[in-house]
N, CA, C and O atoms as a MOPAC input file, in Angstrom:
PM7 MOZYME 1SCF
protein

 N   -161.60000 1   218.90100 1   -35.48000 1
 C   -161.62400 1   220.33500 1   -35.39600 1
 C   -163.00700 1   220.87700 1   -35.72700 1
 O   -163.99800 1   220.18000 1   -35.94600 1
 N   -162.96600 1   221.87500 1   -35.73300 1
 C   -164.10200 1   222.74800 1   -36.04700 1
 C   -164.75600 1   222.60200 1   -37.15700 1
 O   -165.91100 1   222.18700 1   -37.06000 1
 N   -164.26900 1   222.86700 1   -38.35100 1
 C   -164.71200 1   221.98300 1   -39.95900 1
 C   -164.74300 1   220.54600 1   -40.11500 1
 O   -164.90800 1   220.11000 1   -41.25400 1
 N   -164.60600 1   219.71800 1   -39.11900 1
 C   -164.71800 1   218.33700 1   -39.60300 1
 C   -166.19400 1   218.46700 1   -38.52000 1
 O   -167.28600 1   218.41100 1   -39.08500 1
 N   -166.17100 1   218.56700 1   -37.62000 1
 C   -167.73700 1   219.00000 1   -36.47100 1
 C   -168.68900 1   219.60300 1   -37.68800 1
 O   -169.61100 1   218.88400 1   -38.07000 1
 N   -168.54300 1   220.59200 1   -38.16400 1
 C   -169.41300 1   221.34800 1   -39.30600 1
 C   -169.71200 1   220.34300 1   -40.20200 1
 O   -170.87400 1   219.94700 1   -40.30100 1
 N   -168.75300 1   219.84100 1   -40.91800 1
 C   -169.20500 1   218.98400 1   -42.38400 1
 C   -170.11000 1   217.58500 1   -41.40600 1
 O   -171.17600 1   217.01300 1   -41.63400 1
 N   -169.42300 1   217.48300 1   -40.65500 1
 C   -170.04300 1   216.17300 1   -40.16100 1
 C   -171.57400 1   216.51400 1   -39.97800 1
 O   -172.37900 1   215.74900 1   -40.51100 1
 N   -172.01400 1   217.53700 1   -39.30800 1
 C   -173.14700 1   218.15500 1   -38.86500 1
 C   -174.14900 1   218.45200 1   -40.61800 1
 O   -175.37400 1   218.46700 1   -40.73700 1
 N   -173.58600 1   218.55800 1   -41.22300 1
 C   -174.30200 1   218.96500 1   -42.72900 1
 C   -174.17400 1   217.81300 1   -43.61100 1
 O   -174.99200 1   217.68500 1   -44.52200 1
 N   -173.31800 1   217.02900 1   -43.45800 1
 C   -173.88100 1   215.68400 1   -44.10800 1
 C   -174.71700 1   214.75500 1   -43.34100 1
 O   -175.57300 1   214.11500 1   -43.95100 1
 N   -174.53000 1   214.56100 1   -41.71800 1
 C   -176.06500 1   214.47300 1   -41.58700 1
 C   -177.55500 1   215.27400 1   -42.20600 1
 O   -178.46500 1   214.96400 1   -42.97600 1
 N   -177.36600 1   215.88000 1   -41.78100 1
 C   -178.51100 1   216.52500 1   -41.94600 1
 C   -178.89500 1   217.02000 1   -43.22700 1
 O   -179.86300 1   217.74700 1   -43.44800 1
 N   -177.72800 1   216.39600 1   -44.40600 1
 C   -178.24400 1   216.47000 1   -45.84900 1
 C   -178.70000 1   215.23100 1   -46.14700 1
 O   -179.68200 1   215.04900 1   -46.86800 1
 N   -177.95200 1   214.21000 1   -45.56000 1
 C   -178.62700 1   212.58100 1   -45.89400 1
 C   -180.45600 1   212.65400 1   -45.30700 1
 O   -181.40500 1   212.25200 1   -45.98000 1
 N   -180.54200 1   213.24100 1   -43.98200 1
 C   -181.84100 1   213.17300 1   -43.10700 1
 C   -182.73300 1   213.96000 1   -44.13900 1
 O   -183.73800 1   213.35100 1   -44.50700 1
 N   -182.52800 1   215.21900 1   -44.66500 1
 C   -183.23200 1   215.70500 1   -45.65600 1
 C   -183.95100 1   214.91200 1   -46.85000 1
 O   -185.14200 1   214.76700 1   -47.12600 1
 N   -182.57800 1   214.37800 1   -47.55000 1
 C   -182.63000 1   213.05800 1   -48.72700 1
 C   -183.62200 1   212.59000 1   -48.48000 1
 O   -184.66700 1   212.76700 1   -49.10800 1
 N   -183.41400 1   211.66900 1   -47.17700 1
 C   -184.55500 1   210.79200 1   -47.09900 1
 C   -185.73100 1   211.40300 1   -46.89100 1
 O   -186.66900 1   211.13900 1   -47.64400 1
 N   -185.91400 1   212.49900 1   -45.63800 1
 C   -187.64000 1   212.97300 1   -46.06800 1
 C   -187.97800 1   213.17700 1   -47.33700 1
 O   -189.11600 1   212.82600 1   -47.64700 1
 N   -187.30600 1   213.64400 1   -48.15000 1
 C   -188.33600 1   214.10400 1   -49.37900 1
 C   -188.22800 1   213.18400 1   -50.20800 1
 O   -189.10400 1   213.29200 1   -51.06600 1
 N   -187.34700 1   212.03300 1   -50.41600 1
 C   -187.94400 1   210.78800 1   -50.70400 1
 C   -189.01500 1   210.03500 1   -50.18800 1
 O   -189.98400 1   209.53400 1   -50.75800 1
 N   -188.68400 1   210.04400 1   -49.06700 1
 C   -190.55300 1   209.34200 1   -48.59800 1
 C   -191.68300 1   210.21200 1   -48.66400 1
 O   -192.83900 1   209.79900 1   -48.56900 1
 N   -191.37200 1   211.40300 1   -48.82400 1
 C   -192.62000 1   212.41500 1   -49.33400 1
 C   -192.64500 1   212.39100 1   -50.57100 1
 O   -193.75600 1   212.80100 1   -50.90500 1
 N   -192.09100 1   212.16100 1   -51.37900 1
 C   -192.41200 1   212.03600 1   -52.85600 1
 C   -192.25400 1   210.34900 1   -53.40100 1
 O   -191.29800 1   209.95800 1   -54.07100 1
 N   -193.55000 1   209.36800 1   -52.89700 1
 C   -193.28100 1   208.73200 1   -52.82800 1
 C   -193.76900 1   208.31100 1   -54.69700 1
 O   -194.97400 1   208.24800 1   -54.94300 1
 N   -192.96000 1   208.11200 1   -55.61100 1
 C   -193.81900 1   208.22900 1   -57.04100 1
 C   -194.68600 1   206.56200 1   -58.16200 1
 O   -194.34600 1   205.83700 1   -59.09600 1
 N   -195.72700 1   206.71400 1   -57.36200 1
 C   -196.28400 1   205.73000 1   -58.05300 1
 C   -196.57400 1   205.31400 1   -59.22700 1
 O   -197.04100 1   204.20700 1   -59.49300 1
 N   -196.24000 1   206.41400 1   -60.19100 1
 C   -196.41800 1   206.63800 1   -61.59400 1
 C   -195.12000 1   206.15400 1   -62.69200 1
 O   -194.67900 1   206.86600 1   -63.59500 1
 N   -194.77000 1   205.11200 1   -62.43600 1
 C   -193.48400 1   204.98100 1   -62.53700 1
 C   -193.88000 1   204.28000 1   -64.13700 1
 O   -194.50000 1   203.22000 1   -64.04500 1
 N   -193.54200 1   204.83100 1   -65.78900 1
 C   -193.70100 1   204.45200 1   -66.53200 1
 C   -192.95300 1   205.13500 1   -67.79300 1
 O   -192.21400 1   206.06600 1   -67.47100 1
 N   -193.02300 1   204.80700 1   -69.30800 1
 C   -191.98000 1   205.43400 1   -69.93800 1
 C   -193.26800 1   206.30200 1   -70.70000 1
 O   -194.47700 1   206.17600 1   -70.89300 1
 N   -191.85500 1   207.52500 1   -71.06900 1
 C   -192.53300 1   208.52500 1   -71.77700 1
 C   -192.07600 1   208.70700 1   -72.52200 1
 O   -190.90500 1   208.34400 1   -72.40700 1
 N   -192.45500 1   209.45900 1   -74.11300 1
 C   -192.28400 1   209.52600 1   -75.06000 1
 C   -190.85000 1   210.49800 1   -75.71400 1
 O   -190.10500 1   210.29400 1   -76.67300 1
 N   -190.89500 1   211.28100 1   -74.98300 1
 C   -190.07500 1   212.55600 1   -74.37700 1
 C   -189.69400 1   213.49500 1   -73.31100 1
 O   -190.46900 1   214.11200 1   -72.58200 1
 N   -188.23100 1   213.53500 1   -73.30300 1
 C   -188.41900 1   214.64200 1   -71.98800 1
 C   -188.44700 1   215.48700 1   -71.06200 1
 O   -188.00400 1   215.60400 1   -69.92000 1
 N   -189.57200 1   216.53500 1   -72.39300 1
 C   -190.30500 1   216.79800 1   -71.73200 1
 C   -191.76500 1   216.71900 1   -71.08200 1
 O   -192.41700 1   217.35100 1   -70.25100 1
 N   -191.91700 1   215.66700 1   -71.85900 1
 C   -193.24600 1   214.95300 1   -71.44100 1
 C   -192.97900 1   214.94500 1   -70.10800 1
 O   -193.53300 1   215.68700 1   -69.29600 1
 N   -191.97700 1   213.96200 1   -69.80100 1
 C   -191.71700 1   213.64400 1   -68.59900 1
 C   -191.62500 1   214.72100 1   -67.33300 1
 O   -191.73200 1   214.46700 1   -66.13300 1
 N   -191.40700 1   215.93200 1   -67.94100 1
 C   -190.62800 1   216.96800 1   -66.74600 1
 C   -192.07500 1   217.77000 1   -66.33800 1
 O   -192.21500 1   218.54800 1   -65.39500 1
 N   -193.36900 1   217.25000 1   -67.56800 1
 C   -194.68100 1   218.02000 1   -67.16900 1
 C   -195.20800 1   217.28300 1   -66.33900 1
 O   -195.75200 1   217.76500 1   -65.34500 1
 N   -195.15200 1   215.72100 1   -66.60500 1
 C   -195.68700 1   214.72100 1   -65.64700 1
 C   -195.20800 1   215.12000 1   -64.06400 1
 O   -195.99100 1   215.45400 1   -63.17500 1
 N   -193.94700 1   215.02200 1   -63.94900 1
 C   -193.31100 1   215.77100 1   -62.99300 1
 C   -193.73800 1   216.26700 1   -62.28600 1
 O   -194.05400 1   215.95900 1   -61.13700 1
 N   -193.87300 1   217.55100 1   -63.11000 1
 C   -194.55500 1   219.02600 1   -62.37800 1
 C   -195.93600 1   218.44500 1   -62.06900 1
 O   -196.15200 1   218.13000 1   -60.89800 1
 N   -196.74600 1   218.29400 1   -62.84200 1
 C   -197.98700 1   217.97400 1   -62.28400 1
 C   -197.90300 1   216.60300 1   -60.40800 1
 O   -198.05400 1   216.95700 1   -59.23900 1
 N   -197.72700 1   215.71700 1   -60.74500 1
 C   -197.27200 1   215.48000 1   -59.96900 1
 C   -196.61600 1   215.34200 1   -58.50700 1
 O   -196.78300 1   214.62300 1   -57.52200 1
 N   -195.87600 1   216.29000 1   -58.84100 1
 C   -195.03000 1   216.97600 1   -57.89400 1
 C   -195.90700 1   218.25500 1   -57.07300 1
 O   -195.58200 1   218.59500 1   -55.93500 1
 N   -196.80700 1   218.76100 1   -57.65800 1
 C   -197.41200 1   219.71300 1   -57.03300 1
 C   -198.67300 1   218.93200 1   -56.51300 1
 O   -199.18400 1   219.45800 1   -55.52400 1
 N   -199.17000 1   218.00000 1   -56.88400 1
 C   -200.27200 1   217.14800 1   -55.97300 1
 C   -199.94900 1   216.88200 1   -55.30400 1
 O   -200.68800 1   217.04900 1   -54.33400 1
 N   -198.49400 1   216.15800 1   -54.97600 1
 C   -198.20400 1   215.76700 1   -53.89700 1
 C   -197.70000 1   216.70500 1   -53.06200 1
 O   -198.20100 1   216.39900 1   -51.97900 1
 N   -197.10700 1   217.53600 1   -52.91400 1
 C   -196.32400 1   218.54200 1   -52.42000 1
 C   -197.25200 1   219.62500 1   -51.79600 1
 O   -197.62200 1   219.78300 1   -50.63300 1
 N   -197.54100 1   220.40000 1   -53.06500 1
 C   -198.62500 1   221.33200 1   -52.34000 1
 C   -200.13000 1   221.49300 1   -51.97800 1
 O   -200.62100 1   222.23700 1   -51.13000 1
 N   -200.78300 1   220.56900 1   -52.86900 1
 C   -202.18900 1   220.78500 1   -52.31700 1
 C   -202.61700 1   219.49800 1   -52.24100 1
 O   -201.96400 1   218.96600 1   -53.13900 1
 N   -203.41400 1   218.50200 1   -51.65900 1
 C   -203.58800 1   219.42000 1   -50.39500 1
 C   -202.14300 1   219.14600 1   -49.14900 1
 O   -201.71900 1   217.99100 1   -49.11000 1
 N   -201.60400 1   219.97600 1   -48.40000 1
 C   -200.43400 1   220.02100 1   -47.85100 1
 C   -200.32300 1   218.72900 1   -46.82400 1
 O   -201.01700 1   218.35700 1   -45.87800 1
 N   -199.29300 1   218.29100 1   -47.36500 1
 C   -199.03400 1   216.59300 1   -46.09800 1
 C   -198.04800 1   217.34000 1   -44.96100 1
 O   -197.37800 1   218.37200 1   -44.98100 1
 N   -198.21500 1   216.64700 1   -44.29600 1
 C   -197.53100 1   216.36200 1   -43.00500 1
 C   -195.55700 1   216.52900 1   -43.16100 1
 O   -194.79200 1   217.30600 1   -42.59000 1
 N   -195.30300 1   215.48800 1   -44.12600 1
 C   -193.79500 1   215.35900 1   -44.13200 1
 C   -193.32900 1   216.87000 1   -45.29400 1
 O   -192.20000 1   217.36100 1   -45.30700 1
 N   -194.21900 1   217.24500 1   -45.95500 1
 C   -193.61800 1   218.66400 1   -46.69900 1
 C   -193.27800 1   219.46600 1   -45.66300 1
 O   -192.16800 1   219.99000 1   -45.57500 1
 N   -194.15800 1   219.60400 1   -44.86200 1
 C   -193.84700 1   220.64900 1   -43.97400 1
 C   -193.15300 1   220.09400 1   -43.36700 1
 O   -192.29100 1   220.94000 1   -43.12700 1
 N   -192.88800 1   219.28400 1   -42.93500 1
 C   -191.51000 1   218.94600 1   -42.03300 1
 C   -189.94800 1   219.27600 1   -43.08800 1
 O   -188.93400 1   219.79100 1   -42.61700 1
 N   -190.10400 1   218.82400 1   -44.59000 1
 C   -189.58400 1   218.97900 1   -45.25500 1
 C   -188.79900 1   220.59700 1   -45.62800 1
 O   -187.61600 1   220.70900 1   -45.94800 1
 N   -189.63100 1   221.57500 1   -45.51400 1
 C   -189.41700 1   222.90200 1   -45.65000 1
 C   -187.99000 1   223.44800 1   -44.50000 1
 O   -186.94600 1   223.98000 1   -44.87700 1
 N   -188.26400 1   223.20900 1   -43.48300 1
 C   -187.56100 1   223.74800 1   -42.51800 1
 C   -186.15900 1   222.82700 1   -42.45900 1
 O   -185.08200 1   223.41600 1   -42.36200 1
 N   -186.20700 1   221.41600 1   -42.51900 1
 C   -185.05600 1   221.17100 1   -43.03000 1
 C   -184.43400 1   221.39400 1   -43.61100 1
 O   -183.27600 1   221.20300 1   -43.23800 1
 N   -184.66900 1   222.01700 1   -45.09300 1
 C   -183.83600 1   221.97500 1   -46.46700 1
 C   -183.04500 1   223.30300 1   -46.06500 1
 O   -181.98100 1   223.62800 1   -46.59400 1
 N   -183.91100 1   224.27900 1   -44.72700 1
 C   -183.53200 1   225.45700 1   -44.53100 1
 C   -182.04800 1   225.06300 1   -43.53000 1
 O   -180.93300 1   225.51700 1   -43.78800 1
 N   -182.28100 1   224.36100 1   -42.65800 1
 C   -181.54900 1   224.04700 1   -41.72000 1
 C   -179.85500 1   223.46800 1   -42.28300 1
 O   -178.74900 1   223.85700 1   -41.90900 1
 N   -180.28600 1   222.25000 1   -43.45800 1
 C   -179.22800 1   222.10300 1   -43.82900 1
 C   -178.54200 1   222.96100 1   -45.04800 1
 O   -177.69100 1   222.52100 1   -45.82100 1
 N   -179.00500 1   224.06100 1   -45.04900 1
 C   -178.59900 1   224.73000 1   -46.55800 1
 C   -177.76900 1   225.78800 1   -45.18500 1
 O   -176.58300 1   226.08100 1   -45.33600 1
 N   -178.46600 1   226.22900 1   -44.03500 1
 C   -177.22000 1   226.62900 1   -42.82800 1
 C   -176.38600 1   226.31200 1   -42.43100 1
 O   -175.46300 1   227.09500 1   -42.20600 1
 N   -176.30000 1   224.75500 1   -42.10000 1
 C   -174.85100 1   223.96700 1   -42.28000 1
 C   -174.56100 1   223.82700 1   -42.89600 1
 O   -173.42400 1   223.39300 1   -42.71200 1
 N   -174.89300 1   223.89500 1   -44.21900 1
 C   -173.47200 1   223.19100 1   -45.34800 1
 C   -172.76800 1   224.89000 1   -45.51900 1
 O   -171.54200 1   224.78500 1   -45.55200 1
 N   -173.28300 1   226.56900 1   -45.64500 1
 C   -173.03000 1   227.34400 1   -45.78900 1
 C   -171.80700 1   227.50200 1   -44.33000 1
 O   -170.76000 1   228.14500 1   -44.40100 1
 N   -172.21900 1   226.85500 1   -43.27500 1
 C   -171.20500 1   227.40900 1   -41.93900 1
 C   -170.14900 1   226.19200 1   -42.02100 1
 O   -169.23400 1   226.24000 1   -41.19900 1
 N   -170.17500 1   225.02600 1   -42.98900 1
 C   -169.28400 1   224.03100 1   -43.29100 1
 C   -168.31800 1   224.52800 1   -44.20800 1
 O   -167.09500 1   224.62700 1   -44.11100 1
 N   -169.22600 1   224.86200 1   -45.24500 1
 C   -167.90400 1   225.55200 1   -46.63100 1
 C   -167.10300 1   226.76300 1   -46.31000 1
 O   -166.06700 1   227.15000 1   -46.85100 1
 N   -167.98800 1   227.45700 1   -45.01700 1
 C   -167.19800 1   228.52100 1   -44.54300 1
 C   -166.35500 1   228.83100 1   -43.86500 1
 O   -165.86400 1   229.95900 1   -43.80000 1
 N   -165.95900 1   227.60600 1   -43.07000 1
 C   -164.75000 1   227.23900 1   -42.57800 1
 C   -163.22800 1   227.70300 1   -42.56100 1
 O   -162.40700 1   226.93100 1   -43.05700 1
 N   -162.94700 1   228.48600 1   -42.21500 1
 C   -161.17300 1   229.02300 1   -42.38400 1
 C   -160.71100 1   228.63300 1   -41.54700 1
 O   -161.12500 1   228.42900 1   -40.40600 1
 N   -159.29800 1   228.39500 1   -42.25500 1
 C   -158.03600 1   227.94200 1   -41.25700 1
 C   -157.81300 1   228.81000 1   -39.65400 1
 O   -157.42800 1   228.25800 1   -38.62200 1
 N   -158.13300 1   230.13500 1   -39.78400 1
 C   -157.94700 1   230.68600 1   -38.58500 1
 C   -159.54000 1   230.13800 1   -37.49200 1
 O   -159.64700 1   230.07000 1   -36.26700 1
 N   -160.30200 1   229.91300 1   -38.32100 1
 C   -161.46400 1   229.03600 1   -37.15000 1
 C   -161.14600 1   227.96800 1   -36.54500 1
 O   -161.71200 1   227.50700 1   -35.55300 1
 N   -159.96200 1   227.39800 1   -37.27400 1
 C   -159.37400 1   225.75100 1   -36.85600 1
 C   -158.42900 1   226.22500 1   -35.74100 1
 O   -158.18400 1   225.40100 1   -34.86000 1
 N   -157.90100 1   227.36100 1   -35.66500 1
 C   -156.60400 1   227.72400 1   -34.88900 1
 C   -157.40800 1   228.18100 1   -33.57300 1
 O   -157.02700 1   227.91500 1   -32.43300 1
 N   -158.67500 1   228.96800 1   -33.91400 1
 C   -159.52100 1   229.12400 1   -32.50700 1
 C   -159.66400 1   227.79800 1   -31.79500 1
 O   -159.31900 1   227.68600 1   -30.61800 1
 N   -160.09700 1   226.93100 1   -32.39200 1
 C   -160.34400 1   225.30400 1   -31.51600 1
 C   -158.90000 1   224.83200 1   -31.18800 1
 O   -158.71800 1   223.86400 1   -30.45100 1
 N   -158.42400 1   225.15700 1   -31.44800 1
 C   -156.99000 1   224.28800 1   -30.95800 1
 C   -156.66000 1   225.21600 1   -29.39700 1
 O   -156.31100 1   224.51700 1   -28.44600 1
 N   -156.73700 1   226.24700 1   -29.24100 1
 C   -156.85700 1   226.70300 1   -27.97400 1
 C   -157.46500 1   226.12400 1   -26.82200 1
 O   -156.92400 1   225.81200 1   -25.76100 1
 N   -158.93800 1   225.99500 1   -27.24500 1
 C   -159.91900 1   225.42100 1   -26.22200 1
 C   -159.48300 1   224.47200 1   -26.12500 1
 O   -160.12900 1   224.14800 1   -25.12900 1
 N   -158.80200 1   223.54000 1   -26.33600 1
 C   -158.67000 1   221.92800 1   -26.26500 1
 C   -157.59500 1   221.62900 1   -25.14100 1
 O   -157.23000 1   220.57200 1   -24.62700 1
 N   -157.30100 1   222.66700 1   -24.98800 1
 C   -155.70500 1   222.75000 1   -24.00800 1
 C   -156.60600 1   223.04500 1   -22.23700 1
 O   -155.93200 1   223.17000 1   -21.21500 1

């Protein structure tokens, strides 16, 4: 039906997300910290070298996805029973 097409469509495209910004944040700094929030500054620092300046390639690819699937999962959860009763028409 119509909500299983939707969720299906937004868990792709939440897994496809996952993975870009895992391979865009690829973290080489991998070590222990004392506390954390040590850790959550390392982070931030971090996270903004890689991310925003100077700007890579896969962030920006990254941006418009997170937009795309934050539209499907919103037209997935939004799903009502009377949207399921519209598709059962067409199918005939």
């Amino acid at each position: 039906g119509v909500s299983a097409k939707r969720m299906n469509m937004f868990t792709s495209s939440a897994l496809l997300t996952i993975l870009v910004g895992m391979l865009s944040f690829l973290n080489r700094h991998m070590t222990f910290y004392k506390n954390y929030f040590g850790m959550w500054k390392r982070y931030i620092v971090v996270a903004f070298k890689m991310f925003l300046w100077p700007l890579q390639p896969l962030t920006v690819l990254l941006v418009p996805m997170m937009g795309i699937t934050a539209v499907l999962g919103i037209q997935a959860f939004g799903t009502t029973a009377e949207d399921e009763d519209d598709d059962d028409d067409d199918d005939m």
